[in-house]
C-alpha positions in Angstrom: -70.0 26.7 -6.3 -69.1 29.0 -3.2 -71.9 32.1 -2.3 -70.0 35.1 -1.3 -71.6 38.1 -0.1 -70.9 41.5 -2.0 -70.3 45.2 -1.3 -69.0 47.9 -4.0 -67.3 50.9 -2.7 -65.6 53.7 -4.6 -61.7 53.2 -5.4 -59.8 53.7 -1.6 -56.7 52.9 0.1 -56.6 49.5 -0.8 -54.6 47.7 2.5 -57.4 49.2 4.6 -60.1 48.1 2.4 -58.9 44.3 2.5 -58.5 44.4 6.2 -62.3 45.5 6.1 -63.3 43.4 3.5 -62.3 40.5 5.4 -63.0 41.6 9.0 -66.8 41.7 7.2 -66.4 38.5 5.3 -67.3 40.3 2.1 -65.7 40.3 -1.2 -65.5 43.9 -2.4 -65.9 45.4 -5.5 -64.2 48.4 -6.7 -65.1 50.5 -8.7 -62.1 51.9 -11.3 -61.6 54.0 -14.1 -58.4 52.4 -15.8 -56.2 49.8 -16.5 -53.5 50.6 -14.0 -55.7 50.7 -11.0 -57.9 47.8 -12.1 -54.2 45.8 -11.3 -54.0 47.2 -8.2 -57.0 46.1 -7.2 -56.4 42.7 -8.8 -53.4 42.3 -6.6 -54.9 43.3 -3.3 -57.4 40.7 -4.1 -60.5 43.0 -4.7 -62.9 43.2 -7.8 -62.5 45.8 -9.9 -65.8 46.9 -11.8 -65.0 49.6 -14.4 -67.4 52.9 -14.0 -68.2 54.1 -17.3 -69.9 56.9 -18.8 -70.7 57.9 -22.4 -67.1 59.8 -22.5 -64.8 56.9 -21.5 -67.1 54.1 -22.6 -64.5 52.9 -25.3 -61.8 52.4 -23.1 -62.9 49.0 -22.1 -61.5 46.6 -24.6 -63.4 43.2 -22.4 -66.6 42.0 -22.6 -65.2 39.6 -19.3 -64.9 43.5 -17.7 -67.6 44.5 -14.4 -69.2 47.5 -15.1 -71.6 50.2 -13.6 -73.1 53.0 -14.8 -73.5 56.0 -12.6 -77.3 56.7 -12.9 -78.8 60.0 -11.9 -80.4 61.2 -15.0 -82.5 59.8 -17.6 -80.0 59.4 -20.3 -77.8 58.2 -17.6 -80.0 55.4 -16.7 -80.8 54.8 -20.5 -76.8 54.3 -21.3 -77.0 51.7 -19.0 -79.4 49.8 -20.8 -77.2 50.5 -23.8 -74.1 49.1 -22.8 -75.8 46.6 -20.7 -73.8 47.1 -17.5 -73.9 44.7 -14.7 -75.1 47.3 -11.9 -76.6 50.6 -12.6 -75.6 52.7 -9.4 -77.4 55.7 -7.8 -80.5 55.6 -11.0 -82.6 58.3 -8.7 -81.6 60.9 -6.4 -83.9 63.4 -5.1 -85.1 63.4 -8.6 -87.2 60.4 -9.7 -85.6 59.1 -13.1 -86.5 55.8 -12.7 -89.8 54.2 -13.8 -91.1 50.5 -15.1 -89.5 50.6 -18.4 -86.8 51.0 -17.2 -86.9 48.2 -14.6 -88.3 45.8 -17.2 -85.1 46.6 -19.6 -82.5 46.3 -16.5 -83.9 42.6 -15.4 -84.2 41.6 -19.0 -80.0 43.1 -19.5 -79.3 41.3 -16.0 -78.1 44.7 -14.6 -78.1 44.7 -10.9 -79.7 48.2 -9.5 -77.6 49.4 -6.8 -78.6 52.2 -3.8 -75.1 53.6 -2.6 -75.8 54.2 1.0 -73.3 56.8 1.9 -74.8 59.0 -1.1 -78.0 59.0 0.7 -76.2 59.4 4.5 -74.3 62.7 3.0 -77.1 64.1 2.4 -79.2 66.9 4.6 -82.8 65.5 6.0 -84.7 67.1 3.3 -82.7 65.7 0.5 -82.4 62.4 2.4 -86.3 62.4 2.7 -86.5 63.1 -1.4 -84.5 59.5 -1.3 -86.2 57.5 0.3 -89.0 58.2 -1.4 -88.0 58.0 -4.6 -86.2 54.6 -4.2 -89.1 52.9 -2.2 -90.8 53.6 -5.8 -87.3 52.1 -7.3 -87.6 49.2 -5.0 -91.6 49.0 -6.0 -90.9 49.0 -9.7 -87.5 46.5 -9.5 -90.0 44.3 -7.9 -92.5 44.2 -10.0 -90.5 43.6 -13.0 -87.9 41.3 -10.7 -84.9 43.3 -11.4 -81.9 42.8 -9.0 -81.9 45.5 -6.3 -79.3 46.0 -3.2 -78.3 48.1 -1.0 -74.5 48.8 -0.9 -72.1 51.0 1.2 -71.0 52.7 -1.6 -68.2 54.7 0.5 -64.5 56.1 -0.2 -63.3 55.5 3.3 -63.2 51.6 4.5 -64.5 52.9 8.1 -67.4 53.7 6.2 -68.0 50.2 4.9 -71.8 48.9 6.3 -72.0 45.4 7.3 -74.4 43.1 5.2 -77.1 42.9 8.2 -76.8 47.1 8.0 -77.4 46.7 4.4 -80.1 44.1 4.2 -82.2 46.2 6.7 -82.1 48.6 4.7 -83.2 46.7 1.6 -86.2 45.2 3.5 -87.1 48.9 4.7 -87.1 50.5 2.0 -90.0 47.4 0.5 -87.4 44.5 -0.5 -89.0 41.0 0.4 -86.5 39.4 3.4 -86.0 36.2 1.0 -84.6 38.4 -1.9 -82.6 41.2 0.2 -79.8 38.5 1.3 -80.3 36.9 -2.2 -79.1 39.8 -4.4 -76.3 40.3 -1.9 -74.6 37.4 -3.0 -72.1 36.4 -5.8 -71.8 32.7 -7.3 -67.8 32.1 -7.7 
């Protein structure tokens, strides 16, 4: 069993993204919306992880499949829990939708909650106060209930990609414990 460290990142140009990925010594996840592009990323030697929503959530035909759910809203962060994705992205914003429940039902589904850093870094210093707050609450309640929580760049241009010290940091800041930032980083292969 080899650990390999993890980032997910919006679908990109793909040549850049590998030269990134490996410059960082990350494997990268993708995140896709179809078949077609899924093989591209297959053959650049990525991971593709399928974003759903409720309209194109019967377009996946594999169980094998990655998913995420982009979170944001209540129902949102409740489909999640229905499909039982692997990582539930952005689940607050500068609104709070996330609370223990929830948490309890994502570490009980396995589903990995994900902050996408460049959603945050976008955003003006009002809205990007709103976010921190809210997910050093996310962070509290993932904790508590000892759901899976990491920080990723979350980015559709590879300059944009964060290196995994960046991203730790920020996990640890905003309340992670230094033992489990590094730890949900990683993927078994």
């Amino acid at each position: 069993m080899v650990i390999v460290f993890m980032d997910i990142v919006y679908a990109q140009p793909l040549k850049e993204l590998l030269q990134m990925s490996s410059y960082f010594k990350e494997q990268i996840i993708v995140l896709v919306q179809n078949e077609v592009h899924e093989k591209k990323v297959k053959q650049a030697g990525l991971i593709p992880c399928y974003l759903i929503d409720e309209k194109n959530s019967n377009q996946i035909k594999s169980s094998k499949k990655k998913t995420a759910v982009l979170g944001g809203s209540v129902k949102a962060n409740e489909f999640a829990v229905k499909i039982k994705a692997d990582y539930l992205l952005q689940p607050s914003n500068t609104k709070q939708f996330f609370d223990l429940g929830l948490a309890k039902k994502l570490n009980e589904n396995k589903t990995t909650v994900v902050l996408m850093f460049e959603e945050m870094a976008d955003k003006n210093s009002f809205e990007r106060h709103l976010f921190w707050k809210n997910y050093i609450e996310v962070v509290n309640y993932c904790s508590k209930k000892g759901t899976a929580f990491f920080v990723a760049s979350g980015c559709k241009d590879p300059l944009h990609l964060r290196s995994k010290k960046v991203r730790e940091a920020l996990a640890i800041i905003l309340g992670i414990k230094k033992e489990f930032a590094s730890k949900y980083l990683e993927e078994f292969k």
